[in-house]
N, C-alpha and C positions, 0 to 999 in steps of 0.2 A: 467365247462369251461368258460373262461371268454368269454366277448361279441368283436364285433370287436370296439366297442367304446371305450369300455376301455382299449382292447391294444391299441388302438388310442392315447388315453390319455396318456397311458403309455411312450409309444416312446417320444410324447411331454414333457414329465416329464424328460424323461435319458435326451433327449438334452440339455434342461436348467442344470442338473449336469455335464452337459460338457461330457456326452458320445457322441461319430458322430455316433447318430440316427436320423431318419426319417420316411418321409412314402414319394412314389410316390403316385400320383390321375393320374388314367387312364381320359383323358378325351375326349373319343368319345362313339358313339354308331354304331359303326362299328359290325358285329359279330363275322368276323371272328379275328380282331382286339383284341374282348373283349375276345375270345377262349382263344387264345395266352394269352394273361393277366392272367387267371385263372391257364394256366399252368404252367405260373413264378411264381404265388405268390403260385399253391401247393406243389409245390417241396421244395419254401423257406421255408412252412411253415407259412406264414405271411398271415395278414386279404391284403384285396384288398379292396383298395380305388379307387369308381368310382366315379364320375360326369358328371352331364347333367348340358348344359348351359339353360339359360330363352331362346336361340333362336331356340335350338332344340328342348327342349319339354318344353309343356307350357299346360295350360286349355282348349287352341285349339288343339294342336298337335303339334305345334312346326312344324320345316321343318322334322323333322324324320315320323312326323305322330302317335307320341306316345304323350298320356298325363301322365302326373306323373306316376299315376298305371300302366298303359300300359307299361312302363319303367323299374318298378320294375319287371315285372312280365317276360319281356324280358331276364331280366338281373338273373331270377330266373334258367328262362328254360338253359341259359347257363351255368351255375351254378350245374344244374343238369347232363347236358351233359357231362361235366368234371369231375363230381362227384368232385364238391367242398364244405365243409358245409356253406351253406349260414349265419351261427350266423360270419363266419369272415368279410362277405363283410359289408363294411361301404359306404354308398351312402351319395352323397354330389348332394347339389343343388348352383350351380355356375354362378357369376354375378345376383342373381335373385333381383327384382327391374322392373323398368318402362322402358329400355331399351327397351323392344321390340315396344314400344307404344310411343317413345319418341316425336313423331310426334305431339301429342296428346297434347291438355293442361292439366297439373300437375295433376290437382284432377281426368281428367281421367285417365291418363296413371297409376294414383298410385292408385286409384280404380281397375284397371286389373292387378295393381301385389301384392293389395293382396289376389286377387285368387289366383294367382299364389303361393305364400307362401303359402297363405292354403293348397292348392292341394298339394302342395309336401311334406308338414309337417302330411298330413294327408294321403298320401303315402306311408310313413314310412323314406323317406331322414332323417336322423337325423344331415347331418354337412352342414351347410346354410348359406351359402358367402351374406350377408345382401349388394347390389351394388346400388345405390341413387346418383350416383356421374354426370351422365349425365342430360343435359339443358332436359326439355319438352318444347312445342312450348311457350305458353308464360312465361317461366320463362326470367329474366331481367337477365342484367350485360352482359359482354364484352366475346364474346365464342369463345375466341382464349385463355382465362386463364379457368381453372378449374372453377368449381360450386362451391359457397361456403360453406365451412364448415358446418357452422349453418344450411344451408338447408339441404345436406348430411348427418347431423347424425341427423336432425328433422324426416326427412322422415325414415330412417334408423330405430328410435325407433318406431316409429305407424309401421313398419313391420316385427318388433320383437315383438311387443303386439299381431299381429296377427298371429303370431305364435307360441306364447305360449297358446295364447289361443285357437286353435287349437290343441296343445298337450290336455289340458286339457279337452278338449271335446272328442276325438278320440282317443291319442294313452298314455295315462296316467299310462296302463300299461306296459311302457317302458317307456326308457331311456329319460330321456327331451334330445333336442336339443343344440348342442353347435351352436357358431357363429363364421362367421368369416367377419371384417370389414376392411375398405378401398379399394383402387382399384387402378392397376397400371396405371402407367403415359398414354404407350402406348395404341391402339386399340387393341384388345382382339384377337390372333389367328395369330399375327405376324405384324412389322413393314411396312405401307405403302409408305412410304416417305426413302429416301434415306439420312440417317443421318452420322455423322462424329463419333459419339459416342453418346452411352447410359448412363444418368447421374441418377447416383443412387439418390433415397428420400433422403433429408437432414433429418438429425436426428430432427430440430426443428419440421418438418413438420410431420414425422412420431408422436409425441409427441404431435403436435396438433389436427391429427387428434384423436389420445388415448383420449387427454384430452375432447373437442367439443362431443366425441359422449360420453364418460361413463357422463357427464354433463344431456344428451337429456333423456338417458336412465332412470339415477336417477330422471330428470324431472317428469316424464310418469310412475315412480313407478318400471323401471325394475331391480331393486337391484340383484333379483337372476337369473336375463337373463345374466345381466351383468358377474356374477361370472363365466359365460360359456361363455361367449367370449373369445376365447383359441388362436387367430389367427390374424393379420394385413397385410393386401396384403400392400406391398410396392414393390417398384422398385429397386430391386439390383444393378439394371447397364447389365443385357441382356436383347438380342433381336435379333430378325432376319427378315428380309427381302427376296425378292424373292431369291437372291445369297451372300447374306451374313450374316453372323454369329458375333453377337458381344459378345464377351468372357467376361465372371466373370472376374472381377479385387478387389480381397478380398481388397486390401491396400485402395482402393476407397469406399468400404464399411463397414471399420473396425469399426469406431465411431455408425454406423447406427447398425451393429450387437454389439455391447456391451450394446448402450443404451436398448435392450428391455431386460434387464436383470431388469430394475430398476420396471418392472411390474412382481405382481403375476401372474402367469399361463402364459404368454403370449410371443407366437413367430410368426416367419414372416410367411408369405405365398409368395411364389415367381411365376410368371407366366412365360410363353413362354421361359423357362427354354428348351426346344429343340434346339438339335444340339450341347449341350452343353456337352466338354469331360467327361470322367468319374472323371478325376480328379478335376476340375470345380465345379462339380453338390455335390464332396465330401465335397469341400470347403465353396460350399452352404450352405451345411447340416453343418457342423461344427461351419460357422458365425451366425447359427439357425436359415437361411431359409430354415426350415426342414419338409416345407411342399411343394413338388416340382410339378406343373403342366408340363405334356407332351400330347398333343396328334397332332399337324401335325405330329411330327417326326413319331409318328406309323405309322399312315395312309400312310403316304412317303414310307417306309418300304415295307409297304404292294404291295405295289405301283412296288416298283424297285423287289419283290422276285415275281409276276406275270407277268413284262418285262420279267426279266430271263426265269421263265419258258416257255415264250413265242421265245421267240431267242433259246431254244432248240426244242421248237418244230418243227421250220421252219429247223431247221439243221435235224430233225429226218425224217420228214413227206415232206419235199420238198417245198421249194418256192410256186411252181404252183398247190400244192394240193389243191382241192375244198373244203376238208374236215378242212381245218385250220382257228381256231377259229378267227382270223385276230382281235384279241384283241384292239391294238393298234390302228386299222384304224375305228374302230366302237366307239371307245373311242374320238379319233380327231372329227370323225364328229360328235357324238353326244355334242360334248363340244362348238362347232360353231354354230350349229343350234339353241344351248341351251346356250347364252352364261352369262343369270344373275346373276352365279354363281364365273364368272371370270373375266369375260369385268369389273365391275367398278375398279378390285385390278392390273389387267394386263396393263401396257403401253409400246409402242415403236413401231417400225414397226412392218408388218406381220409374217416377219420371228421371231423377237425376243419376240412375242405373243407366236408364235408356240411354242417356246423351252419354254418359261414358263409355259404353260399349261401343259408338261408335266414334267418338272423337276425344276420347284419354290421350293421351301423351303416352303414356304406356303401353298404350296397342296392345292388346289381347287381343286383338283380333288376327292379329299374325297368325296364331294356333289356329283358324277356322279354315282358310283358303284349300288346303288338300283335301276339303270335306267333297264328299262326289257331288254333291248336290249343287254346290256354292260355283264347282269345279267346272261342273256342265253350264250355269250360269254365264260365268264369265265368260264361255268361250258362245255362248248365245250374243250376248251384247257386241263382243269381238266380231264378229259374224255380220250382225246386222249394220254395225258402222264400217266394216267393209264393203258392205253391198252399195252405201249412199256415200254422195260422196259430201263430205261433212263442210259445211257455207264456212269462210272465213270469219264471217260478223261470228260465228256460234262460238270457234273457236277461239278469238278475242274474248268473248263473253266468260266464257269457264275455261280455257285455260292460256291466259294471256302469253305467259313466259314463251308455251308453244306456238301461240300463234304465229309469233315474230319468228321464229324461228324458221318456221314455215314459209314462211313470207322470203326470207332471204335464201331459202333452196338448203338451208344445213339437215332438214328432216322433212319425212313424208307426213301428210297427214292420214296417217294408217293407226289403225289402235295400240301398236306395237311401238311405233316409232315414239307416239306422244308417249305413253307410260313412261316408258326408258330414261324420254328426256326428262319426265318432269323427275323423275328418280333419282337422274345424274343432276339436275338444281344442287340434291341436297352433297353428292358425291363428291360433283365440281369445287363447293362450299369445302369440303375435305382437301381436296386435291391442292386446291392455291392454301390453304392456310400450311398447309406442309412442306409448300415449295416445291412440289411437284406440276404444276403448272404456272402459266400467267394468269 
């Protein structure tokens, strides 16, 4: 059976002969999040591509509190739960670089990422977004324009030496490490600022960063690192913001998707591809942005199928029940009390705080759900719509998609079954536009 890298590879191979292949990259560490995941891509039959960013886990733990191992090892047990064979899942390590440390002057911040490459390379991640594109405290030059080139793929290649030499020390009995280089225009996780329009990478630029880094690579000796750089994060032209959505526009990107034909092995990597139609994310994959990041839009999902369940519990169990998990109102206040995860991306009045914290596009709220509080909640609500058994009209009412589903015997109506499904909605939406299903 082949490995999941090599169907990896493979997908990247059809699209360059102009088949519309691809792959989606889950990118959260949600669990119940990553459940869902496992059961769209067993049914498709296809490897599952995760990723962890340098901010969630790192040598310290990251905000999830997993280091690289800890990660895989997470990501093992669900795997097992599913009963998925773990040779399909391909782990990617995402933005990783000085980011987290960017505070820091350069030689420290780049000193702590290449732990960080180590640790994850010696974790077994084998698809590793090489990201160097952000200032450290004293790097020079004007930081309203990009970092430059020359320093981006300098730094880039000293952290591809350490991890290849890391493979050769650790994990030599497998598969080297591909790469993937550049980084999109925007901030990583959704648009902060209210823009008029998303301007895709000009092709010069895409072309220079190709050129500046296989330049640093060959410099520093990395000829056969190079030959596995399979991948260039560029800017298509999306993005999204707390309430809006800026749509693929192929015509605006045509030039940018032809040119990486003029490279061996090599296609784009698109980011904050959420929110984006089915037909969109198709079009992505066909211009061979065929490597597609999603993960608010999951988290979202998750988000709005335990509203729902929650709006029928109040209808089943009664408003003034004591025994109601009051999801929602444990959730507001812990997001106030606690607000470092929202307050610097959130603006406007009170009230229009309020509605972003719990229906932005950008989800912040992802960062709450391992709170004990939120934790013990949900699993009240979970509880209590186990015990009844939930009317069909209710379930037509708040969650249609499942309902039907229900209705034809594909799912239980269990708390677990409906999440997942309405989770894989958005999944499914990934899977067909990749050609990974019908």
């Amino acid at each position: 059976m082949k490995s999941s890298l090599e169907a990896f590879l493979e997908l990247m191979e059809a699209n360059r002969n102009g088949l519309a292949k691809g792959i989606y990259s889950v990118c959260t560490a949600h669990p119940e999040v990553l459940e869902a995941s496992f059961k769209q891509a067993k049914r498709d039959k296809s490897l599952l591509l995760i990723e962890s960013t340098s901010n969630q886990v790192d040598q310290y733990g990251g905000y999830t509190g997993m280091k690289p191992l800890d990660f895989v090892e997470f990501i093992n047990g669900i795997a097992e739960k599913t009963d998925f064979p773990k040779e399909m899942i391909l782990l990617g390590g995402d933005h990783l670089g000085p980011n987290p440390w960017r505070k820091l002057p350069a030689a420290e911040a780049m000193d702590k990422a290449k732990v960080l490459i180590a640790e994850y390379v010696k974790a077994g991640f084998q698809k590793i977004h090489l990201d160097t594109s952000m200032f450290c405290a004293d790097d020079e030059g004007d930081r309203t324009k990009p970092l430059s080139d020359e320093i981006v793929a300098e730094r880039a290649a000293i952290l591809c030496k350490v991890a290849e030499d890391t493979w050769a020390e650790y994990r030599k009995d497998f598969h080297k490490p591909v790469y993937i280089i550049g980084t999109e225009v925007p901030v990583p996780g959704g648009a902060q600022e209210e823009e008029d329009e998303v301007v895709p990478t000009s092709p010069s630029d895409a072309k220079e960063t190709i050129a500046v880094t296989n330049k640093h690579f060959l410099k520093v000796g990395l000829e056969d690192a190079w030959n596995r750089v399979i991948g260039v994060v560029v800017q298509p032209g999306v993005e999204f913001s707390d309430d809006r959505i800026f749509a693929f526009q192929p015509e605006k990107a045509e030039e940018l998707s032809k040119n990486i034909l003029e490279y061996d092995r090599l296609v784009y990597e698109a980011h904050s591809t959420d929110y984006q139609t089915e037909d969109m994310l198709r079009k992505l994959v066909e211009g061979h942005f065929c490597i597609l990041k999603v993960g608010p839009w999951l988290t979202y999902a998750y988000r709005e199928a335990l509203l729902s369940l929650e709006a029928m519990e109040v209808e089943l169990l009664g408003a003034d029940d004591p025994n109601l998990s009051r999801l929602s109102e444990i959730l507001e206040k812990t997001m106030i009390n606690e607000p470092k995860y929202w307050e610097p991306y959130y603006h406007g009045d009170d009230k229009q705080k309020a509605f972003k914290r719990k229906y932005s596009f950008s989800d912040r709220v992802r960062y709450y759900w391992p709170v004990k509080d939120i934790e013990e909640a949900k699993k009240r609500l979970f509880n209590n719509l186990s015990e009844i058994e939930i009317p069909l009209s209710l379930l037509s009412q708040y969650m249609p998609a499942q309902f039907y589903q229900v209705c034809k015997g594909s799912i239980k109506a269990n708390p677990t079954d409906l999440v997942h499904s309405h989770i894989n909605t958005v999944t499914g939406i990934y899977s067909r536009a990749c050609g990974l299903s019908d």
